[in-house]
BAGUZA-928786 format. One line per 8 residues: their letters; for each residue x, y, z of N, C-alpha, C. Coordinates in Angstrom, 1 decimal. Layout:
<sites>
A = X Y Z X Y Z X Y Z  ...;
</sites>
This chain:
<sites>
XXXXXXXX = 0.9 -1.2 0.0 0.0 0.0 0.0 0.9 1.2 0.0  0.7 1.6 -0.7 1.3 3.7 -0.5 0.8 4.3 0.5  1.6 5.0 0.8 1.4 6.0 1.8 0.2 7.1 1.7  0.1 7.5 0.3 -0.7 8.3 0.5 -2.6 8.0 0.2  -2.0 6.3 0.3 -3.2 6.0 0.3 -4.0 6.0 1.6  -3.2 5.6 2.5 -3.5 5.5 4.2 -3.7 6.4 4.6  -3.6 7.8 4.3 -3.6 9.1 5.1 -5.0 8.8 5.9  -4.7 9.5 7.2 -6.2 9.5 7.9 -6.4 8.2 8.7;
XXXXXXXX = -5.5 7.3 8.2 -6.2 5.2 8.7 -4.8 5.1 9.0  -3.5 5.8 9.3 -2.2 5.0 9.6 -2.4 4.3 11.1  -3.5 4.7 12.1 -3.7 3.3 12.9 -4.1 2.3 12.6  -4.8 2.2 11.8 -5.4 0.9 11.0 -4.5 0.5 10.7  -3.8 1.0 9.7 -2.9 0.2 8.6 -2.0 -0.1 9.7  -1.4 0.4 10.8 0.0 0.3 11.4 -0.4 -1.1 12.7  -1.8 -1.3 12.6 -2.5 -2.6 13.5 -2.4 -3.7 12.6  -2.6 -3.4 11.5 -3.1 -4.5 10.6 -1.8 -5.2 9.7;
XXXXXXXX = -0.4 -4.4 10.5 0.6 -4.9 10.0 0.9 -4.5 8.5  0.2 -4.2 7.9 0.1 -3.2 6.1 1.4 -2.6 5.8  2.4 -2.9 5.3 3.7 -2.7 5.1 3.1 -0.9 4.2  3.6 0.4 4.6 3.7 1.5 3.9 5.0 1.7 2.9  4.8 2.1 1.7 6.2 2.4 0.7 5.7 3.9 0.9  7.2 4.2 0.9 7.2 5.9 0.6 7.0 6.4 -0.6  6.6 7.5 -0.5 6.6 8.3 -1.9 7.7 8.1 -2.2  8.0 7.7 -3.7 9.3 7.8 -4.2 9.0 9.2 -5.3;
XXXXXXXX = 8.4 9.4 -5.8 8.1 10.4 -6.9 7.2 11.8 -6.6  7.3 12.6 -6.6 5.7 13.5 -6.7 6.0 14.2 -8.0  4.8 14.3 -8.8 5.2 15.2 -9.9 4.6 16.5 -9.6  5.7 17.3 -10.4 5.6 18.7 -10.0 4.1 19.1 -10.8  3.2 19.9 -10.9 2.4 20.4 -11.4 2.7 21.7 -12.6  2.3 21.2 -14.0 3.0 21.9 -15.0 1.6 22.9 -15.7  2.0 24.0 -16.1 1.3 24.5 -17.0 1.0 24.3 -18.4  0.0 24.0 -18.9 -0.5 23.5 -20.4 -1.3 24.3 -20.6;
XXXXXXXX = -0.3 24.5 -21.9 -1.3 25.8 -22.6 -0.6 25.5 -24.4  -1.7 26.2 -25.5 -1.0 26.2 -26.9 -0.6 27.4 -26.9  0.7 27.4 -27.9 1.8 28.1 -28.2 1.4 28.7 -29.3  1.2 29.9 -29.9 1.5 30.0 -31.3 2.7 30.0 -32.4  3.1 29.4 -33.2 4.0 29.3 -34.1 4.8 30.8 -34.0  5.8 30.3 -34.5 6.3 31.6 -35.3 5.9 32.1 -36.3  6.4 33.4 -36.6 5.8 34.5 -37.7 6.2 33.2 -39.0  5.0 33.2 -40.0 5.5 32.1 -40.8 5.2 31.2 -40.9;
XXXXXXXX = 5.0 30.5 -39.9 4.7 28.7 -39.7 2.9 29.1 -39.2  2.6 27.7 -39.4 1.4 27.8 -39.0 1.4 26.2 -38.1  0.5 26.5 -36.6 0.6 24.7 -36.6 -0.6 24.1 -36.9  -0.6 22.9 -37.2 -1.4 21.7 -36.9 -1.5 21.4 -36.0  -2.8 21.5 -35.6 -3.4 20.4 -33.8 -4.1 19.5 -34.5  -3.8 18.3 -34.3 -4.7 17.0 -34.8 -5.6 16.5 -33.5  -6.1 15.5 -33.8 -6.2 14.5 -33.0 -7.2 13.5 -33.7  -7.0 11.9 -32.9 -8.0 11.1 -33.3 -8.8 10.5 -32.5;
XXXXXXXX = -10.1 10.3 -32.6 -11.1 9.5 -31.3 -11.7 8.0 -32.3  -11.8 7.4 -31.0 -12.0 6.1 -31.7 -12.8 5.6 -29.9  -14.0 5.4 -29.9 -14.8 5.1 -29.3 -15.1 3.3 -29.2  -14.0 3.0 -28.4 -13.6 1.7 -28.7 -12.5 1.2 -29.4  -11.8 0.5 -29.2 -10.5 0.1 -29.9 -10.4 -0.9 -30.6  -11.2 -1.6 -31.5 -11.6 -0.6 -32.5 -13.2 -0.1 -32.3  -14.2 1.2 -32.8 -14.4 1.9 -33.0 -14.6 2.7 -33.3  -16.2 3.0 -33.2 -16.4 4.2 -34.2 -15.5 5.5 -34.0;
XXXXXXXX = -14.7 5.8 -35.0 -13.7 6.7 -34.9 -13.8 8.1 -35.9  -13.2 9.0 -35.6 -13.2 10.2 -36.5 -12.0 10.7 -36.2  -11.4 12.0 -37.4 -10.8 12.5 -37.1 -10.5 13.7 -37.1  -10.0 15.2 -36.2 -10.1 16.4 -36.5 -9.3 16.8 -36.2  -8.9 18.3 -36.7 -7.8 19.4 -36.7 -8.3 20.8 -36.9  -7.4 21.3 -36.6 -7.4 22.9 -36.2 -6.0 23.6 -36.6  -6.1 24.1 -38.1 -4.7 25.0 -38.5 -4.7 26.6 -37.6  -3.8 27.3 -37.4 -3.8 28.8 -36.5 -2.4 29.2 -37.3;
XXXXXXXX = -2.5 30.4 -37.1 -0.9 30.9 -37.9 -0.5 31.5 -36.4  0.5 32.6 -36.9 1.7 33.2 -35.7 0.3 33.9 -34.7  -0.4 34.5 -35.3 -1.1 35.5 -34.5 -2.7 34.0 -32.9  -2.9 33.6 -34.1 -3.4 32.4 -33.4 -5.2 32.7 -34.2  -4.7 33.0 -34.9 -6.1 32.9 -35.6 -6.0 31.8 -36.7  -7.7 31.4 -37.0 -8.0 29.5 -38.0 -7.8 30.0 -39.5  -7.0 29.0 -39.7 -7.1 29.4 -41.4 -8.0 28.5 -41.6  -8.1 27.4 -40.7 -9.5 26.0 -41.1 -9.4 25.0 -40.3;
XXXXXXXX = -10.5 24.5 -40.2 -11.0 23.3 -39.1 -11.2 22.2 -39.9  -11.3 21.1 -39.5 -12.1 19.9 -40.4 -12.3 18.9 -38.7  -13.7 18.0 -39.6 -13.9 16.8 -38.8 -14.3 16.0 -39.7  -13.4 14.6 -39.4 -14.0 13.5 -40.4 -14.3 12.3 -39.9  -15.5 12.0 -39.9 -16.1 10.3 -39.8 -15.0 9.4 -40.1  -14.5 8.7 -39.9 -13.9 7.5 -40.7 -14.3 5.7 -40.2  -15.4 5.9 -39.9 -16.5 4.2 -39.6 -15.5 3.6 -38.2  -15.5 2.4 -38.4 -15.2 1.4 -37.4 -13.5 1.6 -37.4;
XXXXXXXX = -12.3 1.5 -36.8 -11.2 2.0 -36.7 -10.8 1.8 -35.3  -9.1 1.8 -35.5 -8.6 2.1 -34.4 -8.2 3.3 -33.9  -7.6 3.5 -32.6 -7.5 4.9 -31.9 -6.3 5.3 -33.2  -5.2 4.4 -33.2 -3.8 4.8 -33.8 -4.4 5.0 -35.7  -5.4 4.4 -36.3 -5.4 4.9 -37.6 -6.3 5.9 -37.9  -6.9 6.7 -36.5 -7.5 7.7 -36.3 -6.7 8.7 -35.8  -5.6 8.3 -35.3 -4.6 9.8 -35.2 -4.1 9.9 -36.6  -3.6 9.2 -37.4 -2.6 8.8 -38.5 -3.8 9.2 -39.2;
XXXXXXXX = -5.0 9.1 -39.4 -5.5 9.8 -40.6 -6.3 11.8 -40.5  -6.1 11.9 -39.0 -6.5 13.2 -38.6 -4.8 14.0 -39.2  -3.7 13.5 -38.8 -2.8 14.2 -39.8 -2.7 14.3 -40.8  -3.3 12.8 -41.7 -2.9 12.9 -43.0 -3.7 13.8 -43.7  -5.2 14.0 -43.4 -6.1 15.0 -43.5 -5.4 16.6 -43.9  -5.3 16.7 -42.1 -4.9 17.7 -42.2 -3.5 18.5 -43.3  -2.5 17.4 -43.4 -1.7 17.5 -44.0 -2.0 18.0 -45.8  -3.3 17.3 -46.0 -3.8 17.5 -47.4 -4.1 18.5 -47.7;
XXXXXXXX = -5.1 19.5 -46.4 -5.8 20.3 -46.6 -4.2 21.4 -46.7  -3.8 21.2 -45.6 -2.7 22.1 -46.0 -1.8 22.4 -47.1  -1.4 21.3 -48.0 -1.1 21.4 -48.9 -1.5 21.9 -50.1  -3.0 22.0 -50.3 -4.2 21.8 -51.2 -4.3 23.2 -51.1  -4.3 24.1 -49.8 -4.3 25.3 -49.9 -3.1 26.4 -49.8  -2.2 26.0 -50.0 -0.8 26.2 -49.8 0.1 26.1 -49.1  -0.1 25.9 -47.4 0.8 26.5 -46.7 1.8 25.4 -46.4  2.9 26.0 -46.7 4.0 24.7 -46.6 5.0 24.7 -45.6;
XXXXXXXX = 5.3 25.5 -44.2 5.5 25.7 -43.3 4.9 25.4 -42.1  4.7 23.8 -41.4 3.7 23.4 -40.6 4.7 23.0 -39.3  4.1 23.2 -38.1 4.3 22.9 -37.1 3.0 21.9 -36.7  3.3 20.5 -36.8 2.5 19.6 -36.4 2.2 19.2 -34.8  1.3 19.4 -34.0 1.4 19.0 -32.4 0.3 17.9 -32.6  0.1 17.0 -31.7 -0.5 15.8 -31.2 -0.1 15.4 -29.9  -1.2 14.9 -29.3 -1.0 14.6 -27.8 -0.6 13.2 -28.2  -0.4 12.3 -29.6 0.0 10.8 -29.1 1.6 10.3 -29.7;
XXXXXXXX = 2.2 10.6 -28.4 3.1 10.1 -28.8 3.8 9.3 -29.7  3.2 7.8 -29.3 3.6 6.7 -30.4 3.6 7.0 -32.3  2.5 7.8 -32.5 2.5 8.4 -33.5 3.0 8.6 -34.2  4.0 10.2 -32.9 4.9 10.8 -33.5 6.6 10.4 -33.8  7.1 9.4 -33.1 7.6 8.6 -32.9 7.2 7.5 -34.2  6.2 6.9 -34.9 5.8 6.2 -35.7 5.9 7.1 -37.1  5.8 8.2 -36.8 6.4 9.3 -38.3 7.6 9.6 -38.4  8.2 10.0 -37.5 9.7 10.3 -37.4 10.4 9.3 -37.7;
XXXXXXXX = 10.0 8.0 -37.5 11.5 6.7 -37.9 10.6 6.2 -39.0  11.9 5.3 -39.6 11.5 5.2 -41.0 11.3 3.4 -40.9  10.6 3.0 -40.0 9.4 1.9 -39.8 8.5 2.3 -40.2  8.1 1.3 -40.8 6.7 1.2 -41.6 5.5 0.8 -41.0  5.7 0.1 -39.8 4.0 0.1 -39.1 3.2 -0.9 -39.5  2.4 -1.1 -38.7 1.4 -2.5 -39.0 1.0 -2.4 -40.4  0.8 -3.4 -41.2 0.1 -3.5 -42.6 -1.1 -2.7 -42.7  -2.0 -2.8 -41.6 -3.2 -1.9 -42.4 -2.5 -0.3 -42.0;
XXXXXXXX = -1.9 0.2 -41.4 -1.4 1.7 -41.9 -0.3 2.2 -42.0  0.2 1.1 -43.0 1.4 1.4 -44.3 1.2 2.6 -45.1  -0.6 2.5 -46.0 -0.4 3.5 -47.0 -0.8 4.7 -46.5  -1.1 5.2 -45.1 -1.2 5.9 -44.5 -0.2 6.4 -44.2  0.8 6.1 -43.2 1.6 6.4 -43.1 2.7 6.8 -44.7  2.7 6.3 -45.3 3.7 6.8 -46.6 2.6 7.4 -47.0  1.6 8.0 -47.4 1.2 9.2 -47.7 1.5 10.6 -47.3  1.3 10.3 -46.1 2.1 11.3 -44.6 3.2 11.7 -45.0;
XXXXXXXX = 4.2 11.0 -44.9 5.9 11.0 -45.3 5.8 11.6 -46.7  4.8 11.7 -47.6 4.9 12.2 -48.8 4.6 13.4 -49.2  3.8 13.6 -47.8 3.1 15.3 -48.0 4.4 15.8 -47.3  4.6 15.6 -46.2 6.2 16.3 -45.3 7.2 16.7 -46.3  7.4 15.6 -47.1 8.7 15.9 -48.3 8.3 16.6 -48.7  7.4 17.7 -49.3 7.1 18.5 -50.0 7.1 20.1 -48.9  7.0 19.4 -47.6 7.1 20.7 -47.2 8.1 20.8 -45.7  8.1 22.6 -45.4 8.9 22.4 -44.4 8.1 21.9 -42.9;
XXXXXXXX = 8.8 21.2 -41.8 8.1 20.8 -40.7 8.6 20.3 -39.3  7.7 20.8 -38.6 8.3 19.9 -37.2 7.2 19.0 -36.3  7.1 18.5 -35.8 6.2 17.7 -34.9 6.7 17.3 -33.6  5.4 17.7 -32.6 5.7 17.7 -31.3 4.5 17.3 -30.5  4.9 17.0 -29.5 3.7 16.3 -28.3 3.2 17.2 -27.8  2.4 17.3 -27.7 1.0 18.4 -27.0 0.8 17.6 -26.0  0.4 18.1 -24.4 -0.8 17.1 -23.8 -2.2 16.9 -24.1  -3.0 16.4 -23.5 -4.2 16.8 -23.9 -5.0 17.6 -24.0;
XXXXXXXX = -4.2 18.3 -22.7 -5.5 19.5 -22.2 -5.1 21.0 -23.1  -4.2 20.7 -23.9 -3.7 21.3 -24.5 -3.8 21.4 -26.0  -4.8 20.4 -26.4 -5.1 19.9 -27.2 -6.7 19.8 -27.4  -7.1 20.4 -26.9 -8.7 20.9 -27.0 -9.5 21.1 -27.9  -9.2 22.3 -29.0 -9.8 22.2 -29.8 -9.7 20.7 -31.0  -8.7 20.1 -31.0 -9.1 19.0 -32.1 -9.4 17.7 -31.5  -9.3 17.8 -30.3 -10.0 16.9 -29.3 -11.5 16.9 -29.8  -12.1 17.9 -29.5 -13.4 18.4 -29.2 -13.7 17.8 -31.0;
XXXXXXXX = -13.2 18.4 -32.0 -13.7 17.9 -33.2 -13.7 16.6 -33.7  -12.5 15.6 -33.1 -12.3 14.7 -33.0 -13.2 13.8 -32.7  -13.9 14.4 -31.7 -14.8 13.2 -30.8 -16.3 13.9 -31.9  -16.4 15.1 -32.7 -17.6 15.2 -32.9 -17.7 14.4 -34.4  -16.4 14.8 -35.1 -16.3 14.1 -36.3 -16.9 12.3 -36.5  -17.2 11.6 -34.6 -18.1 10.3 -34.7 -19.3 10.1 -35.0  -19.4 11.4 -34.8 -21.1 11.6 -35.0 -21.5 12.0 -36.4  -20.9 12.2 -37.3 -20.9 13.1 -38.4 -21.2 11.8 -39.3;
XXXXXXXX = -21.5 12.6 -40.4 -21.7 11.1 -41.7 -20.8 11.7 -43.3  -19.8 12.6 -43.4 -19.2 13.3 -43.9 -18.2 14.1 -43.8  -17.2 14.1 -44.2 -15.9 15.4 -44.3 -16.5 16.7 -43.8  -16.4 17.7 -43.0 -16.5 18.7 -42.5 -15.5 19.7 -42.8  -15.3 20.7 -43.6 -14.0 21.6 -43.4 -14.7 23.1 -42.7  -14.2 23.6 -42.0 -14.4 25.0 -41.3 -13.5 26.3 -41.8  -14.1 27.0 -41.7 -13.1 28.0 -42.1 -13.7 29.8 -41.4  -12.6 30.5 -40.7 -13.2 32.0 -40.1 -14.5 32.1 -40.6;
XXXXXXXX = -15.0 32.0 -41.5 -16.2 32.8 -42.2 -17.3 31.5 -42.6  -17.2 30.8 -41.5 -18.3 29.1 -41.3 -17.7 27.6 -42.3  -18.8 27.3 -42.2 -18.6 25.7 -43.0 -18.3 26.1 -44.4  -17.3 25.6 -45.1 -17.0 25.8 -46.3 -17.2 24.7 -47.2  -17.7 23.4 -46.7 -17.7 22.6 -47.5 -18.1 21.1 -46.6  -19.0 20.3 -47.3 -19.2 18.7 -47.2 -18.7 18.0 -47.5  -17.8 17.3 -47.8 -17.6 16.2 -49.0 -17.6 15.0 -48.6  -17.6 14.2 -49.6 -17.5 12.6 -49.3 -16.0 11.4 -49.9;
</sites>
């Protein structure tokens, strides 16, 4: 038993013979918040929800430039799925729209590590998200980029689209001046 589980009962526990371990760790308490890019860059907030593993999944993103204003939102349905080809397709998404509309200076964040880590080395990944992944890798070569771990709470807004994109029955893109578009 931990210690700080006994608070209040250490005569109990100290009758009942209950061996205490010390705190070995406390973590410090950190500030999470998004950053805006630099003048220039713009980031990507992804993320993927998958309501069960596998599960009904979707995926969303939120572009912002230096100032921290949306050049565009999206949420996308993508049926039954896992959590990991629901993060991997909320980037590749995003990655599209970005390219599709120009901007080739991206700061990519995602709260899932493995992910990013799963883009960065040049492992190819389970068979069903090979062509995902090397689509990914194909849009990056064409532009400049970095990617980094967000936590979650830090990651809000594509959270939030993420989980709505389950509910949806269609591509969603957003944009300052409302919905811009359906597609299928």
């Amino acid at each position: 038993m931990k210690s700080e589980h006994a608070q209040g009962d250490l005569f109990t526990v100290n009758s009942l013979n209950i061996p205490l371990q010390p705190r070995t760790h406390q973590k410090k308490p950190i500030t999470v918040h998004w950053r805006k890019p630099q003048e220039g860059w713009y980031k990507l907030n992804t993320d993927g929800a998958s309501k069960g593993n596998p599960g009904i999944s979707g995926a969303g993103g939120i572009l912002r430039n230096h100032l921290g204003r949306v050049m565009f939102a999206f949420l996308e349905p993508l049926g039954i799925n896992t959590n990991t080809h629901a993060e991997l397709s909320a980037i590749h998404r995003g990655l599209q729209l970005c390219r599709d509309k120009g901007f080739r200076k991206i700061w990519i964040e995602t709260d899932a590590k493995a992910i990013i880590t799963l883009i960065s080395s040049p492992r190819q990944g389970a068979w069903n998200l090979q062509n995902t992944l090397q689509r990914i890798r194909n849009i990056l070569s064409q532009m400049t980029y970095r990617i980094s771990h967000i936590f979650r709470e830090g990651n809000q807004a594509a959270d939030f689209l993420a989980n709505q994109a389950c509910s949806e029955q269609q591509l969603c893109i957003l944009q300052e001046d409302g919905l811009i578009g359906k597609a299928k």
